[in-house]
C-alpha positions in Angstrom: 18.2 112.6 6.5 19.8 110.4 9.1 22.2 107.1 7.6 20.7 103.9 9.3 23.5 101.0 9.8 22.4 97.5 10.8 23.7 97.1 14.1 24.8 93.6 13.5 27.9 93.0 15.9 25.4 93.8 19.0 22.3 91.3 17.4 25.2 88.5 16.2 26.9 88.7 20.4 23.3 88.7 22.0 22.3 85.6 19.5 25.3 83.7 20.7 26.3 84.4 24.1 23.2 85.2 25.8 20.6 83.7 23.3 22.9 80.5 23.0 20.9 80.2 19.6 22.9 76.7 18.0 21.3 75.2 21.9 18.1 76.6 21.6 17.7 75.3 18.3 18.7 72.1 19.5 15.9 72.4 22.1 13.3 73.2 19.3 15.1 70.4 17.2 15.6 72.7 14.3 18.9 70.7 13.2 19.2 73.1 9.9 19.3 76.5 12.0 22.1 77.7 13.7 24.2 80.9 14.9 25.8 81.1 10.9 22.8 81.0 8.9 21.5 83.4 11.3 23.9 85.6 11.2 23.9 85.8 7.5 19.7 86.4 8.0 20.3 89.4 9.7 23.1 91.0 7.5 21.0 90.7 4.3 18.0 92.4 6.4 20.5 94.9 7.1 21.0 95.6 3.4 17.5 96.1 2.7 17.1 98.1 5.8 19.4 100.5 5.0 19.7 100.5 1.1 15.4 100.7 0.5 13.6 101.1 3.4 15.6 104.0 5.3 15.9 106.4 2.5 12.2 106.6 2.6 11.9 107.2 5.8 12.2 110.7 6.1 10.1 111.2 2.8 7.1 109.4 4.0 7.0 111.7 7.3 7.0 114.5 5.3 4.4 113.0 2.7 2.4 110.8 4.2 -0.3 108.8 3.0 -3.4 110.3 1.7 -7.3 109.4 1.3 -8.7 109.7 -2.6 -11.9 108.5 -4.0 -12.4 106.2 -1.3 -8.9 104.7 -1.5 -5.9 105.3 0.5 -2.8 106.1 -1.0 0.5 105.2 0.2 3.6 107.5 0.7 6.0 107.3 -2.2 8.2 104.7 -3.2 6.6 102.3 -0.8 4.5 100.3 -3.0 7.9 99.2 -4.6 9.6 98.5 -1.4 7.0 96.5 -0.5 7.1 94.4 -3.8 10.8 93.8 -3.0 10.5 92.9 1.1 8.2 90.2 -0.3 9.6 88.8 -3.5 12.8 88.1 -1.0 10.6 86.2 1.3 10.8 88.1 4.5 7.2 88.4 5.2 7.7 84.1 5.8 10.2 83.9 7.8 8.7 82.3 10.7 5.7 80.9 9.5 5.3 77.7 9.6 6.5 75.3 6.6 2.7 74.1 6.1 1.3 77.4 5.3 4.6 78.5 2.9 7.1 79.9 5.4 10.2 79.3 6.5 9.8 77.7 10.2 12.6 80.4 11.8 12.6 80.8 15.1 10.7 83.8 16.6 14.3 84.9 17.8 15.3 85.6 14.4 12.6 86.8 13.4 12.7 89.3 15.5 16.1 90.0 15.4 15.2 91.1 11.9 12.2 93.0 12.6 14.8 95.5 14.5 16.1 96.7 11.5 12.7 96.8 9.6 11.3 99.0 12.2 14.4 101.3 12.5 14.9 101.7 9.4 11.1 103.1 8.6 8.9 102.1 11.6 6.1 103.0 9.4 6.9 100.8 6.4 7.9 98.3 8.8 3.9 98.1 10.8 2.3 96.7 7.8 4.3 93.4 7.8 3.8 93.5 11.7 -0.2 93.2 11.7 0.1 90.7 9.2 2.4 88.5 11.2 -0.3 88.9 14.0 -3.0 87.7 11.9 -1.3 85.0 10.8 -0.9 83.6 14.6 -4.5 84.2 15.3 -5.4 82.3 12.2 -3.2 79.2 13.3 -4.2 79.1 16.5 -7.8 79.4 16.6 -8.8 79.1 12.9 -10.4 76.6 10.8 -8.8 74.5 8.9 -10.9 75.8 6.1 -10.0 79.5 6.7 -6.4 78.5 7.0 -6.4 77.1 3.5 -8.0 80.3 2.3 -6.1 83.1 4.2 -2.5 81.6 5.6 -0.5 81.1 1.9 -1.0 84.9 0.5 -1.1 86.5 4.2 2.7 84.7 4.9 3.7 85.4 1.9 3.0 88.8 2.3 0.8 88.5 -1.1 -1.7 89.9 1.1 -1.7 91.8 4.7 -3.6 91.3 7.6 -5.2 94.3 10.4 -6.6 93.9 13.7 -9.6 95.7 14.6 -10.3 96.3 17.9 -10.8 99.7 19.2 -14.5 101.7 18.5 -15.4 105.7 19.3 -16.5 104.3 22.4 -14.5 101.4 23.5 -11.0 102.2 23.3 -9.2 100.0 26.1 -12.6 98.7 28.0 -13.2 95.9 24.8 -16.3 95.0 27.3 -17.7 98.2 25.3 -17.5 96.7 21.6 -20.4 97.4 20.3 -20.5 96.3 16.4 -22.4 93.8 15.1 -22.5 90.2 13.6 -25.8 88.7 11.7 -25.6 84.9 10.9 -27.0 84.6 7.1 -26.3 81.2 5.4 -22.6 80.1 6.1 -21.5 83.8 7.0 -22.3 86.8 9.0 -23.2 90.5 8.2 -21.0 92.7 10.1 -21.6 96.3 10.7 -19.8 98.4 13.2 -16.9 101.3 12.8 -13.7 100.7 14.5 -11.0 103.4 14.8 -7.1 103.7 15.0 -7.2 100.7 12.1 -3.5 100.8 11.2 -2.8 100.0 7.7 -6.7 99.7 7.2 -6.4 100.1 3.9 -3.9 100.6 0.7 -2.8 99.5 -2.5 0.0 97.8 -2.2 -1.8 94.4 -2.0 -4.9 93.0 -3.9 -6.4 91.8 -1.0 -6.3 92.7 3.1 -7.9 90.5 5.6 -9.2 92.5 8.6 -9.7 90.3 12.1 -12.6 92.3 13.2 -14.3 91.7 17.1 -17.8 91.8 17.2 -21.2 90.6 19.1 -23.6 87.7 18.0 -27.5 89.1 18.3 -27.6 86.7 21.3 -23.8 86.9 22.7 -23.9 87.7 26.3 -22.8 91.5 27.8 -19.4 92.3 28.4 -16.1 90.3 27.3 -17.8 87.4 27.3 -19.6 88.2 24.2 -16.7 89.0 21.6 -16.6 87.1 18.5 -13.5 87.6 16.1 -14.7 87.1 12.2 -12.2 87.4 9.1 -13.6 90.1 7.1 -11.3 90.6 3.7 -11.5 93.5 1.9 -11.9 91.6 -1.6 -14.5 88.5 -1.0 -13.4 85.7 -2.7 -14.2 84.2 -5.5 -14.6 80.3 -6.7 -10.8 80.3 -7.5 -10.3 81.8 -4.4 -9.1 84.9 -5.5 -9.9 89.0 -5.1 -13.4 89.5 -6.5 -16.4 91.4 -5.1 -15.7 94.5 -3.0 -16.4 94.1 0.4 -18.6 96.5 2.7 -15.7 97.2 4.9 -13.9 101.0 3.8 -11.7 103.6 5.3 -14.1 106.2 5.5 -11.0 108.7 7.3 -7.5 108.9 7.9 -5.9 110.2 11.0 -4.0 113.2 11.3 -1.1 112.2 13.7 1.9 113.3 15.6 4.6 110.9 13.7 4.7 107.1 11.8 2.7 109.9 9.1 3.6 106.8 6.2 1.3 104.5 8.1 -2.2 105.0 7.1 -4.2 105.0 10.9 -7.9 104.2 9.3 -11.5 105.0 10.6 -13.2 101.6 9.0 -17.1 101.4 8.4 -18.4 97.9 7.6 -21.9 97.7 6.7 -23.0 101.1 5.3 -24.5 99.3 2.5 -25.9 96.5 4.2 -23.7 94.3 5.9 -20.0 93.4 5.7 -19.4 89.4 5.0 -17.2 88.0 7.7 -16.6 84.9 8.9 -16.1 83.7 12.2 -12.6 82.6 13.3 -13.0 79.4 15.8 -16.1 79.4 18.5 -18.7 82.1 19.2 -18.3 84.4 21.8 -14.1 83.4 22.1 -12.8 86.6 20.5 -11.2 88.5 22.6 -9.1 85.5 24.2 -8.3 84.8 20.5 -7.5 88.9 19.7 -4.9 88.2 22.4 -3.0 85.8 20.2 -2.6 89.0 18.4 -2.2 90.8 21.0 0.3 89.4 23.1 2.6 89.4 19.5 1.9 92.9 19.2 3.0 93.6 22.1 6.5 92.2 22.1 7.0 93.8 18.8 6.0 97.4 19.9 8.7 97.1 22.9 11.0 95.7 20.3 9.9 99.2 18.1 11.6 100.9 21.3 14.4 99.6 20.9 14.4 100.7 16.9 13.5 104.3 17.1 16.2 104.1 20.0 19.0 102.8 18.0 18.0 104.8 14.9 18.0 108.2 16.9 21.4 106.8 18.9 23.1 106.7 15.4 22.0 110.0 14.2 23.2 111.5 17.5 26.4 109.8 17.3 27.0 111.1 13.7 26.0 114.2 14.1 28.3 114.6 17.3 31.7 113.4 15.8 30.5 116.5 12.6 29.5 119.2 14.6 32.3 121.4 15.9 32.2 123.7 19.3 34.7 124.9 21.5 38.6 125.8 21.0 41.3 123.6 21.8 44.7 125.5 23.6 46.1 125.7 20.0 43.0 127.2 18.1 41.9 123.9 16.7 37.8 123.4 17.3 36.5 120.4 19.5 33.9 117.6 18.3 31.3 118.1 20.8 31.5 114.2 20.8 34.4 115.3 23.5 32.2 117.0 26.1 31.5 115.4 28.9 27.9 115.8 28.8 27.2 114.6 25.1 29.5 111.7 26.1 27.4 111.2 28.9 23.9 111.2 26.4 25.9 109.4 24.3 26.5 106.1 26.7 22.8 106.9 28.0 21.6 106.0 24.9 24.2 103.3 23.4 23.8 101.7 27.2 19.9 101.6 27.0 20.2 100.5 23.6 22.0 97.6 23.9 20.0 96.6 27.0 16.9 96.5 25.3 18.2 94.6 22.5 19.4 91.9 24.9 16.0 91.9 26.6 14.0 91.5 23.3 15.8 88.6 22.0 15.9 86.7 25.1 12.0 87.6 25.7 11.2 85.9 21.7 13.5 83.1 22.8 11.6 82.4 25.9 8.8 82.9 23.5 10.3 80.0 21.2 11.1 77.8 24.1 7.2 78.0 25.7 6.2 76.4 22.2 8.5 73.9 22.4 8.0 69.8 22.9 10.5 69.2 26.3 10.3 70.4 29.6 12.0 73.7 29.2 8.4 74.6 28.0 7.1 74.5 31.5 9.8 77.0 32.4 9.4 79.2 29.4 5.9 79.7 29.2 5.7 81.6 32.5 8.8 83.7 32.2 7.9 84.6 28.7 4.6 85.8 29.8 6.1 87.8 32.8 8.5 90.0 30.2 6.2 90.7 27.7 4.4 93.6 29.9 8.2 94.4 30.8 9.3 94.7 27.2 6.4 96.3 26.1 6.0 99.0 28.7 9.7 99.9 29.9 11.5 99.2 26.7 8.8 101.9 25.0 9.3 104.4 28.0 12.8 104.0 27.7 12.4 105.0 24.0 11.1 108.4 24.9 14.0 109.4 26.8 16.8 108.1 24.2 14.8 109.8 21.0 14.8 113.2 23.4 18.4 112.8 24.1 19.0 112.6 20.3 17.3 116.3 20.0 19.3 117.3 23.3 22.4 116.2 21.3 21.7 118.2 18.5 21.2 121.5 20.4 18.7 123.9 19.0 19.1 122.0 15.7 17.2 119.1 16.9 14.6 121.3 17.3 14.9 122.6 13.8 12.9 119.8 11.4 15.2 119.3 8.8 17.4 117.7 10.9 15.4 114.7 11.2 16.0 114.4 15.4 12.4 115.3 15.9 11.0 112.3 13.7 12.2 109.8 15.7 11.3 111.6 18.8 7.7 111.8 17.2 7.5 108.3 15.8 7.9 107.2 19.4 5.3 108.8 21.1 3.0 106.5 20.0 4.7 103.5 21.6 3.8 103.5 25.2 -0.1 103.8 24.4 -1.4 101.6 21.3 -1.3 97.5 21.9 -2.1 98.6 25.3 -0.8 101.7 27.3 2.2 101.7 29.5 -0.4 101.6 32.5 -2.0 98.3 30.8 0.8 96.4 30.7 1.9 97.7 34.3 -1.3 96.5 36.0 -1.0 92.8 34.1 2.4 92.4 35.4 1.6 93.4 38.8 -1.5 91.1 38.5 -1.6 88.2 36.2 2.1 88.3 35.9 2.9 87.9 39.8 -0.2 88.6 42.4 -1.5 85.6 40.3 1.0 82.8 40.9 1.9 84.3 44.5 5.0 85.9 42.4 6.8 82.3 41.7 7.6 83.3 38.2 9.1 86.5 39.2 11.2 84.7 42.2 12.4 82.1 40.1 13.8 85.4 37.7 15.1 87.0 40.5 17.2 83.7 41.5 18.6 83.6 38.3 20.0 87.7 38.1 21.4 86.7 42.2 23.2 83.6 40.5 24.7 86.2 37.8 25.3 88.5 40.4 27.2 86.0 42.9 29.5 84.8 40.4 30.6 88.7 39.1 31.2 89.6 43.1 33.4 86.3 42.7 35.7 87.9 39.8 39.0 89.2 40.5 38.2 91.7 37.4 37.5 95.0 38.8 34.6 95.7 36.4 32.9 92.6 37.0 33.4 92.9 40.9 32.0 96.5 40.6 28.5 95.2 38.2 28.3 91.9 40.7 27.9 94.6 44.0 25.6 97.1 41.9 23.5 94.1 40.6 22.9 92.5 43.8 22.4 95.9 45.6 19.5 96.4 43.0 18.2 93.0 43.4 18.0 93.4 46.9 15.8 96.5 46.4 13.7 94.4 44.1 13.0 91.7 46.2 11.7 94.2 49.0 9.5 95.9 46.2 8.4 91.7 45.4 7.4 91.3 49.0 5.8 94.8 49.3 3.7 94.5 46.1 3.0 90.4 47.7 1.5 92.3 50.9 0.3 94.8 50.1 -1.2 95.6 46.3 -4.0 92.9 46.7 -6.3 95.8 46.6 -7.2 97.1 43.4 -6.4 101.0 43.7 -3.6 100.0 45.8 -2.1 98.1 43.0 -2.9 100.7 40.6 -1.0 103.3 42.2 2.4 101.3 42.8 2.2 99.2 39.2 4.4 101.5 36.8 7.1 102.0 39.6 7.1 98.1 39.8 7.0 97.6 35.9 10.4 100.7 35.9 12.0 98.8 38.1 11.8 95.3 36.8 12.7 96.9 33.2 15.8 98.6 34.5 16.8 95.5 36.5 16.3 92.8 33.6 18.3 95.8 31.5 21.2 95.6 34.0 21.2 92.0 34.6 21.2 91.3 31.0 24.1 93.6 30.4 25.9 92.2 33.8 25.7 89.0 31.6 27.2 90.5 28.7 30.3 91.8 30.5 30.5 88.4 32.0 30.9 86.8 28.6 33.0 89.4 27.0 35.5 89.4 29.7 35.5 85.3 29.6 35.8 85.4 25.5 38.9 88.2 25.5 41.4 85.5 26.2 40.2 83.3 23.8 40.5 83.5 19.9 37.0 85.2 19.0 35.2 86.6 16.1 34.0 89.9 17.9 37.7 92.0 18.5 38.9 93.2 22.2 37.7 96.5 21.3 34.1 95.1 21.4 34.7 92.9 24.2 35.9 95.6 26.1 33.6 98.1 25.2 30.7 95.8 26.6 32.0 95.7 30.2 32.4 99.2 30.0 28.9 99.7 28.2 27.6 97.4 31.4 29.6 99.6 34.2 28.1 102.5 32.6 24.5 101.4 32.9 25.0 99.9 36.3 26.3 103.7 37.4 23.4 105.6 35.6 20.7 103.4 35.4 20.8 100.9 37.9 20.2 103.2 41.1 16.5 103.8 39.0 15.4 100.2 40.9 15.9 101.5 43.9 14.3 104.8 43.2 11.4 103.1 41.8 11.1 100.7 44.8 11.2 103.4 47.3 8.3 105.3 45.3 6.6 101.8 45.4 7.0 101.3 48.9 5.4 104.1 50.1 2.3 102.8 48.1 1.9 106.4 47.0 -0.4 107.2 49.1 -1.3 110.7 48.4 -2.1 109.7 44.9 -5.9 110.0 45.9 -5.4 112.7 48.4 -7.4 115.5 46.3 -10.9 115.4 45.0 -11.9 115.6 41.4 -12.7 119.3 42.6 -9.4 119.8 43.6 -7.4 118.3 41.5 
């Protein structure tokens, strides 16, 4: 079983100097939150990350949940942990003060959600529907169905699912298929939707499924999706649990990793019709699913980052333990000291950090786009350009760092008592639910910048060459080195912006080159963010700072090391892109 360890220096440095979270506070007028309450946030989180919810980590993947009687049955211990994450009040932290919560930031919250998800990413999904119910409810529910739902679903009383996916409409939602019958002030749903996750359990009295699903007279296609609350507990005059609902979990998948996260086939209406209601106007749904969506996905490529760090520490551990080699004098060597494990090592503290720094400054641009000032106009379109970017690289990335962990431990990562393999496993599912990898490439290379003639992206690119300018201008020779490796790579960007501009118009043509652009703009935004970081580290050393010159220092070098290993990937990518791939079509079905 692997030790999990907030990693709080890294959060409480990307809060402060790249976040700037006591200004962007400011800029929300949140006068009460700042960097120090913060701070202390995310160190209690930590204790609960690693003191409840990472010791059951490893038993839930090896006892996962189970289906009885109709019921499903979660993994050991979890129940309890559950009780305890919400008698503390996380499940509120960034709801908003009407509804019960505690009005955080999305910044912090997602700070915290780091250490939920790496500490037991299957524990940790639960909360994370919820919170994605509880945005589609405020944004497009009534106020009626606010009153009901919001209090018990922030305080985590209650948890929330979204239900999208059928046997035959998995990613083309045009193909939704189940059914809503209007009957007095409520509709009879019936339908079965698959890949539910956390579709059902005991750990709550209630759960309030956000279910899509067509009007008799809706029209074909995406056009005719409604979204109805469907609980799984009706309620009752008091407006608490009463009547079982038609809605069940009727299977449970049998799954590569997150094994302690139920993954429910749901049936409504096998005994005549589920009660739902319906959440804001007919035939809206799937632009309101997106609320959901679009939160989902920034917390998947923040579960990236998780498994990442989680199977970084393990490696790191179990390198500085396991002895190989002879020294000169007889003495055995580390393997922490070979070159090559050092090299895995920085691969995976480097890609680490950089994806921490892109999924806090993503939330904030998230916070700022909701804001009442003019930074809003700025925010809204940059946050919408990264979320494709966090979502697809930052889970990509997370299938290389969880296989360097097994690499690192040899033919014992292989070996499942080790615990390597978990992590490795737990990420596989990353790049493909919430919208596969090639999903989130094709909306970045279309709604996110053939759409606006790639504005948002050039004003981001202005800002890295800025960054970039003034580390050429240093005198320190780490900084001069990231400034001419920076603005090498953003020079092989832009020519990838103007090629995609020209040339990926055409549908297929755009489909062929959009992962190479999404791998390129993920390892640039990783680089510049880390540039950034050096830049600050080297400007606080001479000061009197909270962090220590051995962090400081290690930053630069962690930023020279991912300019070196990972920043030639841009231009890799761009060259792939360039050539539109054009042979990506050559064969036939036949021969292919």
């Amino acid at each position: 079983m692997s030790i999990y360890n907030a990693p709080l220096q890294d959060t409480r440095f990307v809060l402060e100097q790249l976040v700037e979270l006591d200004r962007l506070c400011a800029e929300l007028q949140l006068d009460e939150i700042n960097t120090e309450l913060a701070n202390v946030i995310v160190e209690e989180a930590g204790k609960l990350a690693s003191d409840v919810l990472a010791p059951l980590n490893s038993q839930g993947d090896k006892n996962g949940t189970r289906l009885e009687d109709g019921k499903v049955l979660e993994s050991a211990g979890f129940a309890e942990a559950y009780q305890q994450f919400m008698e503390n009040g996380w499940a509120t932290l960034t709801a908003p003060l009407a509804f019960g919560g505690q009005g955080l930031p999305n910044v912090i919250g997602t700070a915290v959600n780091e250490l939920w998800h790496a500490a037991n990413m299957s524990f940790a999904l639960c909360p994370m529907l919820s919170q994605g119910a509880v945005e589609a409810l405020i944004a497009h529910g009534s106020e009626t169905l606010q009153q009901q739902y919001l209090p018990r679903l922030i305080s985590g009383e209650w948890t929330g699912t979204m239900n999208l996916t059928e046997p035959n409409a998995g990613s083309d939602l045009a193909a939704v298929a189940a059914r809503a019958v209007p009957e007095a002030d409520y509709y009879r749903i019936s339908g079965q939707k698959i890949f539910i996750t956390w579709g059902d359990h005991q750990m709550t009295p209630n759960i309030v499924h956000l279910v899509l699903a067509r009007l008799p007279d809706a029209p074909a296609g995406v056009k005719g999706i409604s979204l109805f609350i469907v609980p799984k507990f009706l309620l009752d005059d008091n407006g608490e649990p009463g009547e079982l609902n038609d809605a069940h979990c009727i299977s449970l998948e049998h799954k590569m990793g997150i094994h302690a996260s139920p993954t429910c086939t749901m049936s409504f209406g096998d005994n005549g019709g589920a009660i739902g209601y319906l959440v804001g106007e007919a035939n809206k749904g799937l632009s309101y699913m997106f609320t959901m969506m679009n939160h989902a996905r920034q917390s998947v490529g923040l579960q990236g980052l998780s498994i990442s760090e989680r199977a970084y520490q393990q490696a790191l551990l179990f390198s500085q333990e396991r002895l190989q080699g002879n020294r000169p004098d007889g003495s055995k060597i580390p393997i922490i000291e070979h070159a090559d494990v050092r090299r895995m090592l920085m691969a995976m503290k480097s890609g680490c950090e950089a994806m921490r720094a892109l999924a806090l400054i993503a939330a904030a641009e998230v916070d700022l786009s909701h804001s009442s000032n003019d930074s809003a106009a700025r925010a809204k379109p940059r946050a919408e350009l990264l979320t494709p970017i966090v979502k697809g690289w930052m889970t990509e990335l997370a299938q290389e760092l969880t296989s360097l962990n097994i690499q690192v431990h040899g033919g014992m990562g292989f070996v499942e008592e080790t615990g390597a393999a978990q992590h490795y496993r737990d990420a596989r599912i990353l790049p493909i639910y919430e919208g596969t990898t090639g999903i989130q490439a094709l909306d970045l290379i279309g709604r996110k910048t053939l759409s606006d003639q790639g504005q948002a992206l050039i004003d981001l690119l202005q800002e890295m060459l800025t960054t970039a300018e003034i580390l050429s201008a240093s005198d320190n020779k780490t900084l001069h080195q990231l400034g001419s490796k920076l603005s090498n790579a953003i020079q092989q960007a832009e020519a990838a912006k103007a090629w995609v501009l020209s040339n990926a118009g055409n549908r297929q043509q755009a489909g062929c080159v959009s992962y190479d652009f999404l791998m390129l703009m993920g390892y640039l935004c990783g680089g510049w963010l880390l540039a950034r970081s050096a830049l600050q580290a080297a400007a606080l050393e001479a000061t009197d700072n909270a962090y220590g010159d051995a962090f400081l220092q290690a930053k630069q070098s962690i930023a020279l090391f991912y300019a070196q290993h990972y920043l030639p990937r841009v231009g890799q990518h761009a060259e792939i892109l360039s050539s539109g791939l054009s042979a990506t079509f050559a064969l036939t079905v036949e021969q292919l």
